[in-house]
N, C-alpha and C positions, 0 to 999 in steps of 0.2 A: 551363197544366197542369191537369191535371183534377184535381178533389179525392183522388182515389183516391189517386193517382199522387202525391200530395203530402205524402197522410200515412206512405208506406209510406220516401218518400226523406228525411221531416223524423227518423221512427222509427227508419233505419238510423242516420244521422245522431248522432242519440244515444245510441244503444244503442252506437253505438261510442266514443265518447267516454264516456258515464257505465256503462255495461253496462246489462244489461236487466233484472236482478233488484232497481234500486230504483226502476226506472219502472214509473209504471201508467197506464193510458191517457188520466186526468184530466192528467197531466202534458205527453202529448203532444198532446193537444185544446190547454191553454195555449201549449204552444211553438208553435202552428199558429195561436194566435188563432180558434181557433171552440169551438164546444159542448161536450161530451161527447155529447150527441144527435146532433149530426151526424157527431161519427168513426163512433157509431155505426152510423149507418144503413148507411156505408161497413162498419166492422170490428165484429164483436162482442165489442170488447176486443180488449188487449193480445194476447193468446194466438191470437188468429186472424193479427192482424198479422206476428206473429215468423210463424207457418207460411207465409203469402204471402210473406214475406223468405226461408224456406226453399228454396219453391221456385223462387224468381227466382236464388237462389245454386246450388241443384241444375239447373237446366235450364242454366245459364252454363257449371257447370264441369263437366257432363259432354260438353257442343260442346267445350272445352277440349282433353279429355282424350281426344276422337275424334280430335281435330287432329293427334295425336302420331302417328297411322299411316303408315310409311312416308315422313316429311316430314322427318327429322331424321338429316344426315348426314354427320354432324360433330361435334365435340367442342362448336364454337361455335354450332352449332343448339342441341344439350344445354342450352347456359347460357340463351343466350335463351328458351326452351321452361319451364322451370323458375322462371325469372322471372314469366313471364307468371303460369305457374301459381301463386304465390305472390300476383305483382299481385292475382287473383282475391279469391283466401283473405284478402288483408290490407282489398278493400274492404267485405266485411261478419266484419269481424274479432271481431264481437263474440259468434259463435260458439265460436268459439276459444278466445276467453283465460277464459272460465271455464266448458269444456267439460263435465264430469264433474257441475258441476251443473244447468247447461242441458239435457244430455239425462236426466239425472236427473227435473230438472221437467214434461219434456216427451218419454214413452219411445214416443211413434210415430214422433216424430225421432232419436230414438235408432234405430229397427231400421233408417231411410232415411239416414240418416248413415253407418252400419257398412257399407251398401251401399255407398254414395260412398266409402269409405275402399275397399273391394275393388276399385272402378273403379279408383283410384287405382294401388294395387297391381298392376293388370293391363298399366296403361300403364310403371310403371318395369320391370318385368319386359319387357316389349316393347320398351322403350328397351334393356335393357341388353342384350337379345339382337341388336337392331340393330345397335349399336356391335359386339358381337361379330362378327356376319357380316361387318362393312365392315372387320374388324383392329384395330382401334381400342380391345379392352378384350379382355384374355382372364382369364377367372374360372372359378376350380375350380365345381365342379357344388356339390359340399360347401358354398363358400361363397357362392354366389349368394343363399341365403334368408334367412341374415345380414345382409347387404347390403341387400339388400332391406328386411327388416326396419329395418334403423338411414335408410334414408332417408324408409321411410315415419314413423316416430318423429319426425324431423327436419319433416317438412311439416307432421307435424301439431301439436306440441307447442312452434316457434319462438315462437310470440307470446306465452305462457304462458313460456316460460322467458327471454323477454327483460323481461320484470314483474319478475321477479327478480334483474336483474343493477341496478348503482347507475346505470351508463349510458343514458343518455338518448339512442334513435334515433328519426331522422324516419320515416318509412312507406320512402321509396324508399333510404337509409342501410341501415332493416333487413332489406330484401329484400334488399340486394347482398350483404348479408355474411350472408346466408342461403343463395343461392347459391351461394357460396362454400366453405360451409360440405358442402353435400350436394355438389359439385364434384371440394370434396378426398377425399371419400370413396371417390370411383372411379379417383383417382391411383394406390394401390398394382397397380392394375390394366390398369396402360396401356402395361406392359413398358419397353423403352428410351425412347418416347415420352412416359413420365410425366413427367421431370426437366422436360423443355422444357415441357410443356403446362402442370405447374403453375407455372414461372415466367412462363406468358403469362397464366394465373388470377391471379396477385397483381398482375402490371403492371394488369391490369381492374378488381382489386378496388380496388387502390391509388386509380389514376384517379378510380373512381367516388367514394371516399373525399373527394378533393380537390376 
């Protein structure tokens, strides 16, 4: 692996385990075993690394969120689909879970971020009108942006609010009951076919549980 390429996967690495606000790039030249010279030459500091991380997580999750067009056509596409999308989100998670001062520190990822959050937006929205077309979900107009809203809350705030719960989940634990979570949200919305669909959402979530 080329050195580039090694400091940016040893960086993720850590940054998601220890966060990134009490590393500085001496630290990850050590956990690399070479210079500070030669991250160097690679990065000019920390602050350039986290942007190259930025945009390897922007370039991923908007392929992601193109992939939603048209391809999902079913309740159990929804789940899978949603998964993924979290898979994403939780391998460079260390955006995440201490959001508000990350883009704080860094506000040209703050206006490239807000974008990605609109992307986001554009695809649940398109999701839900899917599921509409196909029968599958019928939602007053009035509350479509609600909805909306509390799922986009949901993608974005899970990691951040599971810091705070006393439970301890592994990565693929809290993506399932993450899923689950934004799942149930579109139950009230599923008319006669809710009861059944979310009793096959708990047998799934159960399972995975086990």
């Amino acid at each position: 692996m080329k050195t580039r390429d090694r400091i940016l996967e040893v960086s993720l690495l850590l940054f998601n385990e220890e966060g990134e606000s009490g590393l500085s790039s001496v630290d990850i030249a050590n956990a690399l075993e070479i210079s500070p010279g030669n991250l160097y030459y690679h990065f000019k500091g920390k602050d350039a690394i986290i942007r190259a991380l930025y945009e390897r997580f922007e370039e991923e999750m908007r392929v992601i969120l193109r992939g939603s067009k048209g391809g999902l056509a079913s309740v159990e596409d929804n789940w899978v689909y949603i998964y993924i999308l979290l898979e994403e989100i939780y391998d460079f998670r260390f955006f995440y879970r201490d959001l508000a001062g990350l883009l704080a520190r860094y506000p040209d990822l703050a206006v490239r971020f807000r974008s990605l959050v609109a992307g986001k937006r554009q695809t649940i929205v398109r999701i839900l009108d899917d599921l509409d077309r196909l029968g599958m979900l019928s939602i007053d107009k009035r509350l479509k942006e609600p909805l909306v809203d509390q799922i986009i809350t949901t993608l974005t705030f899970w990691l951040a609010g599971d810091a705070l719960t006393k439970e301890v989940h592994d990565g693929p634990a809290l993506i399932h009951k993450t899923v689950f979570q934004v799942m149930c949200l579109m139950v009230p919305y599923m008319g006669d076919t809710g009861p059944a669909a979310l009793s096959q959402m708990i047998r799934h979530f159960e399972d995975t549980k086990g």
